[in-house]
C-alpha positions as CSV (number, residue, x, y, z in Angstrom):
1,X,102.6,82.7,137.4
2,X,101.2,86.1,136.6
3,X,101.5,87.4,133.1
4,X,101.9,91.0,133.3
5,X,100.9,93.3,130.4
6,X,103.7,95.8,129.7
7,X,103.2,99.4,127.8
8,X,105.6,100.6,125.0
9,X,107.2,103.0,127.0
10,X,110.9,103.3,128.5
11,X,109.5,101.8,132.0
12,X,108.1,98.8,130.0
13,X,111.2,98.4,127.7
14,X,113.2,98.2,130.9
15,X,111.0,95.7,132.6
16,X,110.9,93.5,130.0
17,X,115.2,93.5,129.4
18,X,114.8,92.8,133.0
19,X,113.1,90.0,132.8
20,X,114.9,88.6,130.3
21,X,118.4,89.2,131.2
22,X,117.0,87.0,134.3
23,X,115.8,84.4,132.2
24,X,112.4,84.9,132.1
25,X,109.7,85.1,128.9
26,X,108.5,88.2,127.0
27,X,105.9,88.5,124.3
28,X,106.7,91.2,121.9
29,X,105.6,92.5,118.7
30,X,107.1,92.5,115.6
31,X,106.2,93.8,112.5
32,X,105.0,90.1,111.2
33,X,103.3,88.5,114.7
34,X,104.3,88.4,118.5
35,X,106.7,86.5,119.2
36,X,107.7,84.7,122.8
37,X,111.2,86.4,123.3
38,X,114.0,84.7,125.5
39,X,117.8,85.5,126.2
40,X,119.3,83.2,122.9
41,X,122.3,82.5,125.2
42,X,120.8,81.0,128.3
43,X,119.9,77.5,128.2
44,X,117.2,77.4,130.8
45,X,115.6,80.3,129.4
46,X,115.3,78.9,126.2
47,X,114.3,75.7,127.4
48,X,111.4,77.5,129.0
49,X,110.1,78.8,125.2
50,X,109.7,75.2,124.3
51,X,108.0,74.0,127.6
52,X,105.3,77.4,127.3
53,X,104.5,76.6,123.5
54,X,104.3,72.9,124.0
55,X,107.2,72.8,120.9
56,X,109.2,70.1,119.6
57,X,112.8,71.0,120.8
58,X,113.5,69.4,117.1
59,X,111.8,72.7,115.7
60,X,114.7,75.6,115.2
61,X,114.4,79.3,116.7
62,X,115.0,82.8,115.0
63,X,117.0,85.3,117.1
64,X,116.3,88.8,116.8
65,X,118.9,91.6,116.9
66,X,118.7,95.4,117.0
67,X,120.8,96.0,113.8
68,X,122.9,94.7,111.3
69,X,126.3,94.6,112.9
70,X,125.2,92.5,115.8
71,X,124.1,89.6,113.5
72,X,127.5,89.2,112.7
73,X,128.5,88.1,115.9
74,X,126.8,84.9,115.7
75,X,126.6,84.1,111.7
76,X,128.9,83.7,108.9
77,X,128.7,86.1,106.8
78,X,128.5,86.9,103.0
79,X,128.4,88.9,100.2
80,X,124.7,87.4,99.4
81,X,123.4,88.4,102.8
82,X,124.9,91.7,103.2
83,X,122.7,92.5,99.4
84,X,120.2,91.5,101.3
85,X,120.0,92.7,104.3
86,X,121.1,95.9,102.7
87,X,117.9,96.1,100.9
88,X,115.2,94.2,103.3
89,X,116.2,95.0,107.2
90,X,115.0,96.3,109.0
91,X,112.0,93.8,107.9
92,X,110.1,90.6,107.4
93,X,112.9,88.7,106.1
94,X,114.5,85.6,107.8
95,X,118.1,84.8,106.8
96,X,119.9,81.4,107.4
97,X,123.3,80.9,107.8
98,X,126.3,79.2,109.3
99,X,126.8,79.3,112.8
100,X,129.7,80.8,113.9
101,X,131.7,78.1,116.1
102,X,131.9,81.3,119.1
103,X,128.4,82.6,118.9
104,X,127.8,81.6,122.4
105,X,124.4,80.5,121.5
106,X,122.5,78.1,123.2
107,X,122.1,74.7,121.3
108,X,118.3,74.5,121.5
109,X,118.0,77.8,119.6
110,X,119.2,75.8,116.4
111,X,117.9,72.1,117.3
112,X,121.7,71.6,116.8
113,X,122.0,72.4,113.6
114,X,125.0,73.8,111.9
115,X,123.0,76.9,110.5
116,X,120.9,80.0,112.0
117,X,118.0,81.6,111.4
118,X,118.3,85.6,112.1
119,X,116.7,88.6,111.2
120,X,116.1,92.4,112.0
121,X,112.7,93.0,112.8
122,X,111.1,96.4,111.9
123,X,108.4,97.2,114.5
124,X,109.4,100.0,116.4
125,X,108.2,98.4,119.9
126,X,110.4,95.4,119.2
127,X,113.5,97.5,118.1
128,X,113.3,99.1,121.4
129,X,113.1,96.4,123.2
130,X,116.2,94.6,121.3
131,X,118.1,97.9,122.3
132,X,117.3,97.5,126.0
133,X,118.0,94.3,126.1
134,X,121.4,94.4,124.2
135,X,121.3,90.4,123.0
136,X,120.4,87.9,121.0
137,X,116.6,87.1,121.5
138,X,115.3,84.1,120.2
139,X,111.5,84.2,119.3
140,X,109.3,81.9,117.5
141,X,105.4,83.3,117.4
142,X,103.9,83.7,121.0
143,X,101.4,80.6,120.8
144,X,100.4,76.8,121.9
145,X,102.9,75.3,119.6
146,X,100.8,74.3,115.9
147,X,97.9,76.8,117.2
148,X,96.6,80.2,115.4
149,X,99.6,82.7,115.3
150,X,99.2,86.2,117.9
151,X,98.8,89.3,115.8
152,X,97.5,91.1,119.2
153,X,98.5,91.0,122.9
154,X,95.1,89.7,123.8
155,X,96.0,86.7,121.2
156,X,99.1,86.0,123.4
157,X,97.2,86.4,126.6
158,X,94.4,83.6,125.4
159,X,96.9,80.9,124.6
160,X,99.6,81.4,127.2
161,X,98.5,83.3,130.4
162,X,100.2,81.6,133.6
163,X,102.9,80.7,131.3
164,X,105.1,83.3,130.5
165,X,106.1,86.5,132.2
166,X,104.7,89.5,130.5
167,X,103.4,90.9,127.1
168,X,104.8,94.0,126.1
169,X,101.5,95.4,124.3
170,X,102.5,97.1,121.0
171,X,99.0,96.9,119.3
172,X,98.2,94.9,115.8
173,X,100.7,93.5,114.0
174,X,100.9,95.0,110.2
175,X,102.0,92.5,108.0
176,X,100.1,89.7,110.2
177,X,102.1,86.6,108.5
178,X,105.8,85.3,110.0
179,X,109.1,86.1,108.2
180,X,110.1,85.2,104.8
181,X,112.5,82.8,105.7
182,X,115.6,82.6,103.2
183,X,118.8,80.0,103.2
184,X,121.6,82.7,102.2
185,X,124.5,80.7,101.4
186,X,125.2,78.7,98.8
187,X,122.0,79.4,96.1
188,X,119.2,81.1,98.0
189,X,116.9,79.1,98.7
190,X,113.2,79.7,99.9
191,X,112.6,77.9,103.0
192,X,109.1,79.3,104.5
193,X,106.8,82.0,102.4
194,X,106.3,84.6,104.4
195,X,105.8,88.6,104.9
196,X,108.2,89.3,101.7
197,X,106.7,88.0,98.7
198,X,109.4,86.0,97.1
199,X,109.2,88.5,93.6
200,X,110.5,91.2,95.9
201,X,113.3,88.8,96.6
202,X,113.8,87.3,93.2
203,X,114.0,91.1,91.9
204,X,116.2,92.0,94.3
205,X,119.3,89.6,93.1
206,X,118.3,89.2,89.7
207,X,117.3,85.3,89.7
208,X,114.7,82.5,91.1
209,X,115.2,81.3,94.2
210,X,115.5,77.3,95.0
211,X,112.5,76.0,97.0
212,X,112.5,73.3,99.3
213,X,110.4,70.3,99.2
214,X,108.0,69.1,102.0
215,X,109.8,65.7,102.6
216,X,113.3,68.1,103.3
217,X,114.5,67.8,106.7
218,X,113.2,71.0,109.2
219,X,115.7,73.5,108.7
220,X,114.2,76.1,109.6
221,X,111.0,77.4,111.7
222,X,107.6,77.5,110.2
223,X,108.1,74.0,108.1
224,X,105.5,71.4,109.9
225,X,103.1,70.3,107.9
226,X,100.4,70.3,110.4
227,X,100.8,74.2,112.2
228,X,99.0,77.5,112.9
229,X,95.4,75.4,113.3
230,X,92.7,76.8,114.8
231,X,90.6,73.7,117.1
232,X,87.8,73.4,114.1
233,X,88.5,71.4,110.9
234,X,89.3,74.0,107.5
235,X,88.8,73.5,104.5
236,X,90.1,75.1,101.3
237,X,89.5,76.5,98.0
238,X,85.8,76.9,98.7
239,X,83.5,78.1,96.2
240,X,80.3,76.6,98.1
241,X,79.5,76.8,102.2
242,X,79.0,72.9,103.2
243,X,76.8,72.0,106.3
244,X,77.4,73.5,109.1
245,X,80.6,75.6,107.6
246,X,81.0,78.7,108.4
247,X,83.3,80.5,104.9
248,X,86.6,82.8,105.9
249,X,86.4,84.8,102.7
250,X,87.9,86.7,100.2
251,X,87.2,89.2,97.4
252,X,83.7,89.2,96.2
253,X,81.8,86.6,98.1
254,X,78.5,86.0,99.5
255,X,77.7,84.7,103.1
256,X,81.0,85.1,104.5
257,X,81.3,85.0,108.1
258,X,84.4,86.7,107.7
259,X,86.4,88.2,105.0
260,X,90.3,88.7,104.7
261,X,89.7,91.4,102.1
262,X,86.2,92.0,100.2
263,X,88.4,94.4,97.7
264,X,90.6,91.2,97.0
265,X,93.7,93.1,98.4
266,X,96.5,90.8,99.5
267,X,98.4,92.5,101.9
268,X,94.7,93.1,103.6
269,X,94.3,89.6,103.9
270,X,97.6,88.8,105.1
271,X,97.0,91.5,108.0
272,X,93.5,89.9,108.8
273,X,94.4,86.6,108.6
274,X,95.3,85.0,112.0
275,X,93.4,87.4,113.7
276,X,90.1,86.6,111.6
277,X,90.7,82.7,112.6
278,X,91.6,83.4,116.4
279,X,87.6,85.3,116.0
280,X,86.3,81.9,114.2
281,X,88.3,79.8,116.8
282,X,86.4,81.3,119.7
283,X,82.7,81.4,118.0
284,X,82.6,78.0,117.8
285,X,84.2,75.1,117.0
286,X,81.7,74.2,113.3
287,X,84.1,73.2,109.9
288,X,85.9,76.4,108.4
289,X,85.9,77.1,104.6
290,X,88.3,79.0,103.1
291,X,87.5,80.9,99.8
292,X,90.5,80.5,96.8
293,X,93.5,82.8,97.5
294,X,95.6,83.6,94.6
295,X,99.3,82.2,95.0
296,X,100.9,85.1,94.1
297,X,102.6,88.1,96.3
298,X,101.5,87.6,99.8
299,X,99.0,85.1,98.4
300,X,102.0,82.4,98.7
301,X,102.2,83.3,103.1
302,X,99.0,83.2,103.1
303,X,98.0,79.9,101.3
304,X,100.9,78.5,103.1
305,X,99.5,78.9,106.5
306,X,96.2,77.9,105.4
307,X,97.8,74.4,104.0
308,X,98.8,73.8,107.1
309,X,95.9,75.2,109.0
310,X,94.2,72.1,107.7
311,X,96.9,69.7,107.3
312,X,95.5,66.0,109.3
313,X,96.7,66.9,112.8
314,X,97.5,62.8,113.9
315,X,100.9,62.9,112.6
């Protein structure tokens, strides 16, 4: 198969609802990553996300919509996520929430669970795309399933050329970490870390949020413990370069092959992250070291990914 690379313009936008409404796959930017877009209501088509990615069909989707009203169609809704949604969408923010019994969803979207993860992205190239294409698109990031996130079309291009249909290319990603993802009914629970740092959140409605615990069952994307590796071992919270290591670093650090943000800046290092590891990745395949990042903000994403960047990959 030929991957064809698709420009942000009407012709493109129209190619790529095309594509999908046939079935096909579609990388697409969003404000967080690319993500590998299929129609959410066709089976076959969704079936083909897992088998390009290499993902466990256990492993939940998100569907993106173009707007507010049309996540309504396929959720329950509530007071809790119309506050929020209100305040964060367009945006990184993930909601889950009960499936409605006539969403006309396919199954594999939510590993048959009885809840689903939604959002509104904010990217302009993926908001015209989602207008185009008039449905559901379910999306997880557009890469080898447990490998380095795409923040660029050429990322997508590397790990699934031959695999997938086209890219539309919408340049960087800003944030450059996935979707807060947020249970919304019941009490709101944090359920992946992501490009809405969970003050924002807790601000927002006035309390802390629940977390969940590692040894929870997956309910949403994003939770593996082992995910978003590049092919070299990393390690973190390095104050010291080791061997043959070659040091991803951040704030003021010496001998850093690379740095996330030499000003210390969070939402620099966010930005920079995957795409700084996808530049490692392809140098070479020597140990990575990872300077301390503080868990706070963005920090929280960040370290997240980085946990399980260099989580034992046997399991």
């Amino acid at each position: 198969m030929h991957t064809e690379i698709l420009s942000p313009d009407q012709r493109g936008y129209t190619q790529a609802a095309n594509i999908l409404q046939a079935g096909g796959l579609v990388s697409f930017p969003t404000e967080t990553v690319y993500g590998l877009g299929a129609d959410a209501r066709q089976d076959k088509a969704v079936a083909r996300i897992f088998e390009a990615k290499n993902r466990p069909t256990f492993n939940p989707l998100i569907v993106h919509v173009a707007d507010v009203s049309a996540t309504k169609r396929y959720v329950v809704w509530n007071d809790l996520a119309e506050r929020l949604s209100s305040t964060f969408w367009p945006g990184p923010l993930t909601l889950v929430l009960p499936l409605r019994s006539d969403s006309g969803l396919s199954p594999l979207v939510t590993a048959n669970l009885p809840t689903l993860a939604i959002r509104v992205p904010a990217n302009p190239v993926a908001r015209a795309l989602l207008r185009a294409f008039d449905g559901p698109v379910a999306a997880p990031s557009a890469n080898p399933s447990g490998k380095i996130s795409p923040t660029q079309a050429a990322h997508v291009i590397n790990g699934l050329s031959g695999r997938i249909e086209a890219v539309l290319d919408g340049r960087s990603c800003d944030v450059g970490v996935e979707s807060t993802i947020l249970g919304a009914f019941g009490k709101p629970t944090l359920l992946r870390p992501g490009g809405l740092p969970q003050e924002a959140l807790e601000q927002a409605l006035g309390q802390g949020l629940e977390t969940r615990q590692e040894a929870d069952p997956l309910t949403a994307p994003g939770q593996m413990l082992s995910h978003y590796a590049p092919g070299a071992a990393v390690r973190l919270n390095a104050t010291e370069i080791r061997n043959e290591e070659r040091l991803l670093g951040f704030g003021d650090v010496k001998n850093a092959a690379l740095n996330l943000s030499a000003s210390g800046d969070l939402i620099e290092a966010a930005a920079n992250l995957f795409g700084h590891l996808h530049a490692l990745d392809a140098a070479g395949d020597s140990p990575i070291a990872v300077s301390p990042i503080p868990n706070t903000g963005l920090g929280r994403a960040i370290n997240d990914r980085l946990k399980r960047a260099a989580a034992p990959r046997d399991m």
